[in-house]
Residue, then its C-alpha position, 0 to 999 in steps of 0.5 A: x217217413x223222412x223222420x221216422x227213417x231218421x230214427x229206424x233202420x228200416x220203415x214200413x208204410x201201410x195203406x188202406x187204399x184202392x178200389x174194391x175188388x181191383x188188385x193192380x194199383x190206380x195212379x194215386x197209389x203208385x205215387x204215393x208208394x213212389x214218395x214213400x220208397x223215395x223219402x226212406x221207406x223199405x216196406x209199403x203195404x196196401x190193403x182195401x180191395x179184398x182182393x190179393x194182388x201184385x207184390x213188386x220189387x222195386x229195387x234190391x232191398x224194397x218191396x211194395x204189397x199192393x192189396x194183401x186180400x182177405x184173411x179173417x172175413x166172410x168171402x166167396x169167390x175172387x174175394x176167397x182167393x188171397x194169401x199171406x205175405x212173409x217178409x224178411x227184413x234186415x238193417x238195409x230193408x227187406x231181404x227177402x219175401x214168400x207169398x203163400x196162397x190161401x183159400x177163405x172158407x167161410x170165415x177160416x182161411x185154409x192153407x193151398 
């Protein structure tokens, strides 16, 4: 991260990480969110549990997405209700984001 922030104004880190079906992040993925902000990122994304869960802001121009759910996959049920995160960023790091709720449909994710 410290490199990659060397070279970039903004730096996104991506995660496949936590426990299926659990939308709050265990201990590890803080730490590791908490490195990443820490050494220059602005951006950190998680994915793994299927689930959509918390988006935080840490500070003014960062932003954390710990599990963005489901899109394109078979689900049903907790595994159905997911969302799509939109992200505004600029030189100092994010400026701004939506979350947008979306229910799967068998395989087709339909808009709330």
């Amino acid at each position: 991260v410290h490199a990659a922030r060397r070279r970039a104004d903004v730096v996104v880190c991506f995660f496949h990480w936590g426990v299926e079906l659990h939308a709050q992040p265990d201990s590890r993925q803080k730490e590791l969110a908490i490195a990443c902000l820490r050494a220059g990122a602005s951006l950190v994304l998680g994915a793994h549990p299927h689930v959509f869960g918390p988006v935080v802001r840490p500070s003014r121009h960062t932003l954390v997405a710990w599990t963005l759910g489901n899109f394109v996959f078979p689900a049903s049920g907790v595994t159905a209700r997911t969302g799509i995160l939109q992200v505004r960023l600029g030189r100092d790091g994010v400026e701004g984001y939506r979350t947008t709720r979306v229910t799967i449909d068998g395989f087709r994710p339909v808009l709330r």
